[in-house]
C-alpha positions as CSV (number, residue, x, y, z in Angstrom):
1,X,15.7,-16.2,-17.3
2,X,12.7,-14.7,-19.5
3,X,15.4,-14.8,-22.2
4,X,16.6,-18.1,-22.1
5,X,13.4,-19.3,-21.8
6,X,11.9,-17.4,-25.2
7,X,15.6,-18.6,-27.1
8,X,14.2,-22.2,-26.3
9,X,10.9,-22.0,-27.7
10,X,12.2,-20.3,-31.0
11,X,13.8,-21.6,-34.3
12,X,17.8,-21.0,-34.0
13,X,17.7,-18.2,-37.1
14,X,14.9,-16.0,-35.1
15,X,16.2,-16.3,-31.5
16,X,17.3,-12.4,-32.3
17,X,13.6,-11.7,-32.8
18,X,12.6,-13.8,-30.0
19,X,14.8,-11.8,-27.2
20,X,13.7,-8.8,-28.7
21,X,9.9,-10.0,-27.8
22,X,10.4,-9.8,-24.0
23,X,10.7,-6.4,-23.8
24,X,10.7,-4.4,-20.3
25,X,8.2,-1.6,-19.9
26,X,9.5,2.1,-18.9
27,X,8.1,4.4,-16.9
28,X,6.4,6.2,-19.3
29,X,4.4,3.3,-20.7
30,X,3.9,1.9,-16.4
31,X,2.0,5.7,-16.5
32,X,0.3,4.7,-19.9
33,X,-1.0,0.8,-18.5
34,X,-2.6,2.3,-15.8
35,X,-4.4,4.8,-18.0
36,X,-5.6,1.5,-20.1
37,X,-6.0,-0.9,-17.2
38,X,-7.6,1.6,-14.6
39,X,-9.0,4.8,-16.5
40,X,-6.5,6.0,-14.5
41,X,-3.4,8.2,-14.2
42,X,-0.9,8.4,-12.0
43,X,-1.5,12.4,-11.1
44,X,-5.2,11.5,-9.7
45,X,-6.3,13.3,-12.3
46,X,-10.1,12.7,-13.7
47,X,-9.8,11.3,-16.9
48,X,-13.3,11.2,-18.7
49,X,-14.8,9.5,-21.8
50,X,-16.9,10.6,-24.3
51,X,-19.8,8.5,-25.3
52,X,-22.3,9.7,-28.5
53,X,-25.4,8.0,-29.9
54,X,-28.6,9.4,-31.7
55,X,-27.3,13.0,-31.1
56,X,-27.0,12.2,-27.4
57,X,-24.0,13.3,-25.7
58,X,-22.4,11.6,-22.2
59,X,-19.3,11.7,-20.5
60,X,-18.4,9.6,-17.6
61,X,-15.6,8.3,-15.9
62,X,-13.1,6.0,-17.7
63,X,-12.5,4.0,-14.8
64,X,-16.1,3.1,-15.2
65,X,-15.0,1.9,-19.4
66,X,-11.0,1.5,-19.6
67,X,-9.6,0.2,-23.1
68,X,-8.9,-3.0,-21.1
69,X,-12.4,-3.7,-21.4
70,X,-13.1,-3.8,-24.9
71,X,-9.6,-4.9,-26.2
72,X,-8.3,-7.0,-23.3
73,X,-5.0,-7.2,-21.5
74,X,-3.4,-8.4,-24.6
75,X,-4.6,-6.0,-27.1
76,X,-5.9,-8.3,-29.4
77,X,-10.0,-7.7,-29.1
78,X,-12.4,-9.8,-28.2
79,X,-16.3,-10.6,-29.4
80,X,-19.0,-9.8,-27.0
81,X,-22.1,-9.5,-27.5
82,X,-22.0,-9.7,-31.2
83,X,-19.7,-7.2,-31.1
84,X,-16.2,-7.3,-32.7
85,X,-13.3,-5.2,-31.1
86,X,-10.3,-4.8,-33.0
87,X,-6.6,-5.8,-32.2
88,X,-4.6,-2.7,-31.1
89,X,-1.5,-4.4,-31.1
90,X,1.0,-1.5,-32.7
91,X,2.3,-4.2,-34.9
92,X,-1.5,-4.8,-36.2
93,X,-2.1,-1.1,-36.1
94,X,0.7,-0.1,-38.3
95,X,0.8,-2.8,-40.8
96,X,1.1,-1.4,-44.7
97,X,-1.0,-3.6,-46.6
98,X,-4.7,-3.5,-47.2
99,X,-5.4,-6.8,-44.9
100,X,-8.8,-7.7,-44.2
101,X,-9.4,-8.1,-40.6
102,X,-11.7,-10.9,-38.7
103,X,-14.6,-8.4,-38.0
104,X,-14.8,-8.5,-42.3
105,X,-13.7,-4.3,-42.2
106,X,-10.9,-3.4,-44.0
107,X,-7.2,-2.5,-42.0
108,X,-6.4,1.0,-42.2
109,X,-2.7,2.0,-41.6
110,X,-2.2,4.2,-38.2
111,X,0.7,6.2,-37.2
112,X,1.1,8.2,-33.9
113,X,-1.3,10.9,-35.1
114,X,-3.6,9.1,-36.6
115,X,-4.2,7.0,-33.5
116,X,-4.7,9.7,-31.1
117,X,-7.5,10.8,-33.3
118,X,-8.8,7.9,-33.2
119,X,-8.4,7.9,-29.1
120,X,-9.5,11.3,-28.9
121,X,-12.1,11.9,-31.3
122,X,-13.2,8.3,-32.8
123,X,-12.2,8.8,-36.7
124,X,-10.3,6.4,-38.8
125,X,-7.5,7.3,-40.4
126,X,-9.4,7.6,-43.8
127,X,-12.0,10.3,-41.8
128,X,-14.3,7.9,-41.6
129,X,-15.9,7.8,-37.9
130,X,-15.5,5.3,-35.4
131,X,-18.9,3.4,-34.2
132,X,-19.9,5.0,-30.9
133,X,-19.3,1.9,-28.9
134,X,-15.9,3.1,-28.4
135,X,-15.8,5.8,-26.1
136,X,-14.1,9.2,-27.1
137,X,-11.1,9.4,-24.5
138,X,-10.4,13.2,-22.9
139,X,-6.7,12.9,-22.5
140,X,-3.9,15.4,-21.7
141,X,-1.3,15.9,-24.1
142,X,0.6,14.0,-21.5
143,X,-1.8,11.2,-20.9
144,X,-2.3,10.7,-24.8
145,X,1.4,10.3,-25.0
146,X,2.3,7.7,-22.2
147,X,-1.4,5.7,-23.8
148,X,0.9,5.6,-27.2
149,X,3.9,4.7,-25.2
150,X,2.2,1.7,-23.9
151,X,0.6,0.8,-26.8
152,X,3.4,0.3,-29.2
153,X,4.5,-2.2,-26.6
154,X,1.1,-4.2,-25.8
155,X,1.2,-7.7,-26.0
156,X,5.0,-7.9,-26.5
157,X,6.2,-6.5,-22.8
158,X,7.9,-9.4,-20.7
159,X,6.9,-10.4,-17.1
160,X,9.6,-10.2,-13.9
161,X,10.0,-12.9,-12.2
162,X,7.8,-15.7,-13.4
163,X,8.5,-18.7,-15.6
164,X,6.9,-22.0,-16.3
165,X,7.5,-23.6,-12.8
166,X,8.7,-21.0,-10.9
167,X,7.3,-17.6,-9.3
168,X,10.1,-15.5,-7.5
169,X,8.7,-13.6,-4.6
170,X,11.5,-11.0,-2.5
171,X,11.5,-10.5,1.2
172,X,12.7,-7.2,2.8
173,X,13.9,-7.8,6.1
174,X,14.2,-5.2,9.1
175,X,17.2,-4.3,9.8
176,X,19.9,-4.4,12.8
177,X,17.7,-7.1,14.5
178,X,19.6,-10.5,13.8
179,X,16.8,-12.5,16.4
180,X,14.3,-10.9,14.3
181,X,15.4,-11.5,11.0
182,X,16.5,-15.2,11.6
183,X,12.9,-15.8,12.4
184,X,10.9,-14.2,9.8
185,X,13.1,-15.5,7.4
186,X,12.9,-19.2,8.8
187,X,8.8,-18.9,9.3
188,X,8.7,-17.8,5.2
189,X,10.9,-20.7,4.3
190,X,8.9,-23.3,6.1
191,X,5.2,-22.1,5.3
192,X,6.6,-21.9,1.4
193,X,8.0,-25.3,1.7
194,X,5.5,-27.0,2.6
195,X,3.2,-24.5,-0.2
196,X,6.1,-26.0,-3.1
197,X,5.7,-29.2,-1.3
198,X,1.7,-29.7,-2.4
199,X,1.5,-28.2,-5.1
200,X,2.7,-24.7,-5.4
201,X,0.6,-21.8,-7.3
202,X,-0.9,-24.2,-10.6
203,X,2.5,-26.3,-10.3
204,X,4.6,-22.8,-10.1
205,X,7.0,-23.4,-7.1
206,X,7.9,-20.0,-4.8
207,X,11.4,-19.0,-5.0
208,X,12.4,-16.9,-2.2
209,X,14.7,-14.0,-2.1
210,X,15.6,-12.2,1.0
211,X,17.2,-9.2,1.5
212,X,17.3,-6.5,5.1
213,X,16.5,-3.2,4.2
214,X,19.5,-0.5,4.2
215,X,20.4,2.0,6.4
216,X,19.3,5.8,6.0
217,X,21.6,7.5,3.2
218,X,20.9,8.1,-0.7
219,X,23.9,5.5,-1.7
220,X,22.9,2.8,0.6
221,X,19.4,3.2,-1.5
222,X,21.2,3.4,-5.1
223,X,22.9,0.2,-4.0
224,X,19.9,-1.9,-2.6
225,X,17.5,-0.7,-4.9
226,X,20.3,-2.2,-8.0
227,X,20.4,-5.5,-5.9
228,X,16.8,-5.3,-6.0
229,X,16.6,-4.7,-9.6
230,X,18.6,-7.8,-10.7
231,X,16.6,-10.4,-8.5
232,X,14.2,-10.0,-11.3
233,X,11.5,-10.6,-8.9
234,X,7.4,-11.0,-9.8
235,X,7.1,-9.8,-5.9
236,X,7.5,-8.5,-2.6
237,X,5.7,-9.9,0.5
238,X,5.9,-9.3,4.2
239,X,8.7,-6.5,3.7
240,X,9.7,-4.2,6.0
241,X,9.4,-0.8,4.3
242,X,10.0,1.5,8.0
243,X,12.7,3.8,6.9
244,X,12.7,3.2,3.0
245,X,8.6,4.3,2.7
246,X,9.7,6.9,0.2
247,X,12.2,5.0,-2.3
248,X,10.5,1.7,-2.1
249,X,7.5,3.7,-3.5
250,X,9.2,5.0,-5.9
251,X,11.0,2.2,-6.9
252,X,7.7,0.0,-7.4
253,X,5.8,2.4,-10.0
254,X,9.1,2.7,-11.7
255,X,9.4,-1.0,-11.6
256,X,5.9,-2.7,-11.8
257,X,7.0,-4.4,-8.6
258,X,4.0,-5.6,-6.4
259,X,4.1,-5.3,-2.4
260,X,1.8,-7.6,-0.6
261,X,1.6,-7.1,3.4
262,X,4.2,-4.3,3.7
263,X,4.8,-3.2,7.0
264,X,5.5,0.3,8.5
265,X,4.4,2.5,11.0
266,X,3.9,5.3,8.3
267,X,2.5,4.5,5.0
268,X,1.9,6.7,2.7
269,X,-1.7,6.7,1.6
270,X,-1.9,10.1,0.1
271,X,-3.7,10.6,-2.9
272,X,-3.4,8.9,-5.7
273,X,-2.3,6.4,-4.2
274,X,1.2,4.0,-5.7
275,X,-1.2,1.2,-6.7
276,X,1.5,-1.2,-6.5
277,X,1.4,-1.6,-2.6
278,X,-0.8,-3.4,0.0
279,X,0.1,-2.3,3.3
280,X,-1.1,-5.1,5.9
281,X,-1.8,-2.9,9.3
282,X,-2.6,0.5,10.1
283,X,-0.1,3.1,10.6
284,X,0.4,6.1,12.7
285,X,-2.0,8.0,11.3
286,X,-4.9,5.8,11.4
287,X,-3.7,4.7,15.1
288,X,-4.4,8.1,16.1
289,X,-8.2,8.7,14.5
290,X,-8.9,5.8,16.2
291,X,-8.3,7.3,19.5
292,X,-10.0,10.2,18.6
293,X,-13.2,8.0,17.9
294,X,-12.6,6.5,21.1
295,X,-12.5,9.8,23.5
296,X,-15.3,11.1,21.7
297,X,-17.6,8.1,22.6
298,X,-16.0,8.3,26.0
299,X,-15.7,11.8,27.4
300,X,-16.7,14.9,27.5
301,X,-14.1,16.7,25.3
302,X,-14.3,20.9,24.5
303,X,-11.1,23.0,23.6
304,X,-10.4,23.9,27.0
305,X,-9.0,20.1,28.2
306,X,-7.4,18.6,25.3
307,X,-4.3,19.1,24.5
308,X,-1.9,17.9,21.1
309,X,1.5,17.2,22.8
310,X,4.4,16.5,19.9
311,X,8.0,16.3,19.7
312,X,9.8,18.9,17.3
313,X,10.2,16.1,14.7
314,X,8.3,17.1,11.2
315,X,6.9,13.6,11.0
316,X,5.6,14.3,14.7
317,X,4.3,18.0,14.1
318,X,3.1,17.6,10.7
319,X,0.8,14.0,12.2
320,X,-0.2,16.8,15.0
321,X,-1.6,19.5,12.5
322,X,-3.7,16.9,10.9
323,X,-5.1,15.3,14.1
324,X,-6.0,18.9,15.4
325,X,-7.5,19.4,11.6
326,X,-9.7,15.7,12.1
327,X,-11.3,17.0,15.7
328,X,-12.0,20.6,13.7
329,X,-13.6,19.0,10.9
330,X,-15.3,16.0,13.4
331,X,-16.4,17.9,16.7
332,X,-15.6,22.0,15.5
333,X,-13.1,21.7,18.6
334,X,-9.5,22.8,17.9
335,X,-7.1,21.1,20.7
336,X,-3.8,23.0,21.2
337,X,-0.8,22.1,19.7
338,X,2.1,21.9,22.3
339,X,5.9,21.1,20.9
340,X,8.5,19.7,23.5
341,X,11.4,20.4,23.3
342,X,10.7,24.1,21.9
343,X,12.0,25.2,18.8
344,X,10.2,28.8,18.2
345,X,8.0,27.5,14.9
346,X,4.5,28.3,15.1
347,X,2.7,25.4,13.8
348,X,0.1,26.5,10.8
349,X,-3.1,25.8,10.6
350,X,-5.1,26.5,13.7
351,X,-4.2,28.0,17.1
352,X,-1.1,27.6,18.7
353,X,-0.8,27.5,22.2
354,X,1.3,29.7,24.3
355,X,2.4,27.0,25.7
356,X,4.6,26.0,22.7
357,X,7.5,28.1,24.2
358,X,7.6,26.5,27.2
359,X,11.3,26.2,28.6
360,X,11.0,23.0,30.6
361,X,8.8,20.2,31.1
362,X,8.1,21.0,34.9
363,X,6.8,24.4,33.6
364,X,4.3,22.8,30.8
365,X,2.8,20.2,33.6
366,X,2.3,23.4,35.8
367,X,0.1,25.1,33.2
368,X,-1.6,22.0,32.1
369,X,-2.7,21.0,35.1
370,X,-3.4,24.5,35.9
371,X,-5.9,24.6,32.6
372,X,-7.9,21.8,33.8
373,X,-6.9,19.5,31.3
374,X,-8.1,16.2,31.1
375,X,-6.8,14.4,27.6
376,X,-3.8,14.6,26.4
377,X,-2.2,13.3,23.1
378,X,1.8,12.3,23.4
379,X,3.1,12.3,19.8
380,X,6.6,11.5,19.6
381,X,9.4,9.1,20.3
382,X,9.6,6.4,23.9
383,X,11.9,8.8,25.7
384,X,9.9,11.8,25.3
385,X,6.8,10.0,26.6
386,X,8.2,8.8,29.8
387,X,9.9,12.3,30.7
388,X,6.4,13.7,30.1
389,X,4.7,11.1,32.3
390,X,7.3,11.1,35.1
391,X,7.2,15.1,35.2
392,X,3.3,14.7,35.1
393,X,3.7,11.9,38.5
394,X,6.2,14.6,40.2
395,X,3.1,17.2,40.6
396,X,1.0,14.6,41.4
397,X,-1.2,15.1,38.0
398,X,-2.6,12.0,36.7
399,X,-4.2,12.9,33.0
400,X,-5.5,10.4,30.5
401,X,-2.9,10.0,27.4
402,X,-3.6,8.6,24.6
403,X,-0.3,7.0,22.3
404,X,-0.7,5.5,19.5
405,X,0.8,2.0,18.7
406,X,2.8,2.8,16.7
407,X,5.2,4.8,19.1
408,X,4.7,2.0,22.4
409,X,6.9,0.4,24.0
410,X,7.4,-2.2,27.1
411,X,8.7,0.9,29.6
412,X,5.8,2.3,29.5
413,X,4.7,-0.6,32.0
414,X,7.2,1.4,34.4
415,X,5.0,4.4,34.4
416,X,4.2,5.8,38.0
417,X,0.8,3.6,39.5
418,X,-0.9,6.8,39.2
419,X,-1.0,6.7,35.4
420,X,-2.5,2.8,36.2
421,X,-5.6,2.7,33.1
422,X,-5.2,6.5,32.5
423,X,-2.6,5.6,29.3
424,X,-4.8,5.0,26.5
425,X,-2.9,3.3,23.4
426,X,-4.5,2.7,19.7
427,X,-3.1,-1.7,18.7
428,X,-4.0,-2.4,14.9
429,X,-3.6,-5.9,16.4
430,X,-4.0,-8.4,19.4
431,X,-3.6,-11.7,20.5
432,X,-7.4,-12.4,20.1
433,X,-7.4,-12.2,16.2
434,X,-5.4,-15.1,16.0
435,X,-7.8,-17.9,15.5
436,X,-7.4,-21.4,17.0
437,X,-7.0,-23.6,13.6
438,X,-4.4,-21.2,12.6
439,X,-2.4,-21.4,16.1
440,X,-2.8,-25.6,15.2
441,X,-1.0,-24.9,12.0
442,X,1.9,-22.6,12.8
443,X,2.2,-25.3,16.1
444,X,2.8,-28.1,13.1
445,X,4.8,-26.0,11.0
446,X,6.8,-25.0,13.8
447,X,7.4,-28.8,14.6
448,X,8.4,-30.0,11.3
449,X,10.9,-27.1,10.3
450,X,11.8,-26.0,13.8
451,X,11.1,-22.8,13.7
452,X,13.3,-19.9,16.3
453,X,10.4,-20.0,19.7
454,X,11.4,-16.0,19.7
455,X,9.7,-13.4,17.9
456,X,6.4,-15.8,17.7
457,X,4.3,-12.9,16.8
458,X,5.9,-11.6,13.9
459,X,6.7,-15.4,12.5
460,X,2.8,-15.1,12.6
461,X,2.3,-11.5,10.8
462,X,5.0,-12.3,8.0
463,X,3.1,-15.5,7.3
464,X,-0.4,-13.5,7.4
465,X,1.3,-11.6,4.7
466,X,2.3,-14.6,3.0
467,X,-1.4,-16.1,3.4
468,X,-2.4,-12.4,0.7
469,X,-0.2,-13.1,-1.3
470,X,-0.8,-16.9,-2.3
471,X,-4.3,-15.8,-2.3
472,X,-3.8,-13.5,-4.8
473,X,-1.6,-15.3,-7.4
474,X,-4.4,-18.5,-6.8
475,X,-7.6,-15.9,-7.9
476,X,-5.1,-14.9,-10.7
477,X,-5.2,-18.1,-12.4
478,X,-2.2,-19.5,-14.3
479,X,-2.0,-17.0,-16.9
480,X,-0.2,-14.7,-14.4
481,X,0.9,-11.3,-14.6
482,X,1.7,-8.5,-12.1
483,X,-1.8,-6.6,-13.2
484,X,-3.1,-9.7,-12.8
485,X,-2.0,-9.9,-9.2
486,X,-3.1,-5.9,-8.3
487,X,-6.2,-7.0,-9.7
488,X,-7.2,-9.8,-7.4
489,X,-6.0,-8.0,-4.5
490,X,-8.0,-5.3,-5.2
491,X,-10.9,-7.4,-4.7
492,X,-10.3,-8.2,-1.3
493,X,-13.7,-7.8,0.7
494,X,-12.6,-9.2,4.7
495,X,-10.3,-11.9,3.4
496,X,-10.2,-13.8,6.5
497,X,-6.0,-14.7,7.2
498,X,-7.0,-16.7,10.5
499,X,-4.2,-14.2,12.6
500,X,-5.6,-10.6,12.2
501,X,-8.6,-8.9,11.3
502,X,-10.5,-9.2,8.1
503,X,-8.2,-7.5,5.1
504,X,-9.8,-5.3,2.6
505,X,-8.4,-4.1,-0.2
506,X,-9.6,-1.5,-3.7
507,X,-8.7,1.0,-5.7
508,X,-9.1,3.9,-3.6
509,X,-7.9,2.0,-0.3
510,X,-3.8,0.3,0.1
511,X,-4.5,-0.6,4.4
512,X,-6.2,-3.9,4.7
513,X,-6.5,-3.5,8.3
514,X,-7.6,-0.2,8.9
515,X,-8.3,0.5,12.1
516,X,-7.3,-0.4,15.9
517,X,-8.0,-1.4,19.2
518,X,-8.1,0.6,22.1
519,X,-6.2,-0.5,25.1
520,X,-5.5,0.6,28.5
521,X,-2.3,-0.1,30.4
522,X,-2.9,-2.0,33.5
523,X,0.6,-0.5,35.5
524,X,-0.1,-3.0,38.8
525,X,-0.2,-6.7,36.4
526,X,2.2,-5.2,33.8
527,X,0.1,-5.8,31.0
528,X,-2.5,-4.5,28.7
529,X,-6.4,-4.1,29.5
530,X,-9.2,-4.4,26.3
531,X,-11.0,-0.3,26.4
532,X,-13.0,-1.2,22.6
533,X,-14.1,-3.7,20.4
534,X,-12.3,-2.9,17.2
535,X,-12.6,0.2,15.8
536,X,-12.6,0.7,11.9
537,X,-11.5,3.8,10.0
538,X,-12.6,4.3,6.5
């Protein structure tokens, strides 16, 4: 499309020249945009910059002073404050004749080496030194490298997905769940329609694109993410990433392909963090520090009546290890880490119990309830919960046990009475966010498009999503552009979507609600009981 579009606004005899314009960015100079964007890389690695005047020497961050700054998105420079930056375009850069430039100075010719002295150590390529106001950049061989990568491309790469009246935004959909899918999709449709219908984004109508997300297996991947490539889309928004957390990560640096309110249970948020997506809730992780903050304002808690209780999963044992590492670091109290059904690992770092080579789940309730304990964590799929809680109702033992949301699910409300309040679950979410005016408008959207009456509340979550995202591309402004986009998002302080908490977004943070609420399950209505006002985690 970005082709066709390029081959029209050309004369006949250049339309060669004119493809060749729109050119796609590898993932080389991806690495090389954030270090000129962000004063970034991709490694987390510090990158600093060098800054002399009157003998003085400084170095700070270059996030702080990136080359975006001084030389803009496009390359070309800019004049402020009486100052004159030049055009780093590598067709400016490299051109052999003596031009004279707008700042009056004389064009010297760079090549590869010459320019990362100039990067590097601010001379010219005639030895002459830089003026100060550029920084000095301290770059790895590496770093220098995918900088020059990018820059032999600036102001000549082409953008996915956009054109002069349309923007082309992909939906992943969860998978094996027809009901489900039907209505997301339909809820997207209808809130976009009626978006198109007033307007759009600056006269830019949304084209949608849906897709489910594939099965578990490398070739279902190599196929979906191919399908995915040749959508050419500027976008993803309210995808469902459960299951693909890894690839679809992957697939987005390699790509330059935004996600706006992703879901999953697990996101990955370890640093440096894949700048390219915006989670919308909080995940398992964050579900369980929020319990922790919660039993520590509420209990009495020592070593001796907590315990970690996971499944032998990795996912399970490794979110155990870090829980027991939080209370260490938190409260200097180390909980136990018990693994059902056992598989003979001991579980680095910290103390194990004995207790971790249980053979049944009659014998561990024995021992617990003979240790006094009091809290207990359940980590680990539906099934194993409700085994636990029935073999814990069989001895008559009655602990508090905290789950996060993450892993509920409606049987729980079959537990024995006994348990009535004592299950303590972590929602990033609840009916009370959603505010009235909002309710008014999905009620009207819902009437005009007849939306599916099932599956209400995630019709409301993909639309939350899609509420980011238009409020991104509008603070982008027409001149659009996938940094653009990161950009705005970025700047999210407690955007207010009307149906969940206030989202914040930066550079160091990818949840925008971050956080839960802390609910207790009332057994004797079948429902859920308010414990906490919401509680953030940073």
């Amino acid at each position: 499309m970005r082709a066709v579009l390029i081959l029209f606004l050309c004369p006949s005899f250049l339309w060669f020249a004119c493809l060749a314009v729109a050119a796609e960015m590898s993932l080389q100079q991806r690495r090389g945009q954030q270090i000129y964007i962000q004063g970034t890389n991709t490694q987390g690695g510090e990158i600093l910059a060098r800054l002399s005047s009157a003998g003085t020497h400084l170095s700070v961050s270059a996030a702080l002073m990136p080359c975006v700054n001084c030389h803009g998105r496009d390359g070309r420079g800019k004049v402020e404050g009486g100052i004159v930056t030049s055009d780093i375009r590598w067709s400016v850069l490299t051109r052999p004749y003596n031009a004279r430039l707008a700042n009056g100075r004389r064009h010297s010719i760079y090549d590869e080496k010459a320019l990362k002295k100039a990067i590097g150590m601010g001379l010219a390529p005639n030895g002459t030194e830089i003026k100060p106001i550029m920084p000095r950049y301290q770059l790895t061989q590496q770093d220098m490298a995918d900088l020059i990568a990018y820059l032999k491309g600036l102001g000549e790469y082409s953008v996915t997905g956009i054109s002069g009246s349309s923007i082309r935004i992909g939906v992943i959909l969860p998978r094996a769940n027809p009901g489900k899918i039907n209505a997301i999709q339909q809820s997207l449709r209808a809130f976009f329609s009626q978006l198109n219908a007033n307007g759009g984004i600056y006269q830019r109508k949304i084209k949608l694109y849906f897709t489910v997300a594939p099965s578990t297996g490398l070739d279902n991947w190599d196929t979906f993410s191919a399908q995915l490539k040749e959508a050419e889309l500027f976008a993803l928004v309210a995808s469902e990433l459960e299951g693909i957390e890894s690839p679809i990560s992957a697939f987005s640096k390699k790509n330059g392909l935004p996600i706006v309110g992703g879901f999953s249970r697990y996101p990955i948020l370890k640093f440096p963090l894949n700048r390219y997506i915006f989670y919308f809730f909080s995940g398992y992780k964050t579900q369980n520090q929020a319990l922790a903050s919660f039993a520590r304002q509420q209990y009495s808690i020592n070593t001796a009546n907590i315990r970690i209780i996971s499944t032998s999963e990795n996912r399970f044992k490794q979110a155990a290890i870090e829980l027991a590492k939080d209370w260490r670091n938190f409260d200097q109290i180390e909980p136990d880490i018990i693994i059902v059904p056992p598989d003979g690992e001991k579980i680095p770092p910290g103390k194990t119990s004995a207790s971790a080579v249980v053979k049944t789940l009659e014998s561990l309730v024995t021992q617990l309830r003979n240790d006094n304990v009091e809290l207990i964590y359940m980590l680990g799929a539906v099934q194993s919960q409700e085994d636990f809680l029935s073999a814990a109702a069989a001895q008559g033992w009655w602990p508090t046990v905290m789950i996060p949301g993450a892993h509920m699910s409606s049987r729980l409300l079959n537990a024995d009475l006994g348990f009535d309040k004592r299950i303590l679950v972590a929602m990033p979410a609840l009916p009370r966010d959603y505010r009235a005016e909002a309710i008014i408008s999905y009620k009207n959207l819902s009437a005009q498009y007849q939306l599916p009456k099932t599956y209400k509340n995630s019709q409301l979550y993909a639309i939350a999503a899609a509420t980011l995202l238009v409020e991104g591309l509008t603070r982008s402004g027409r001149e659009l552009d996938q940094e653009k986009l990161i950009d705005s998002l970025e700047h999210f302080y407690r955007y207010d979507t009307l149906l969940s908490n206030p989202i914040t977004y930066g550079p160091n943070r990818r949840l925008g609600v971050s956080g839960s609420y802390i609910v207790s399950i009332d057994l004797v209505n079948k429902t859920i009981t308010p414990r906490s006002e919401w509680i953030e985690i940073d």
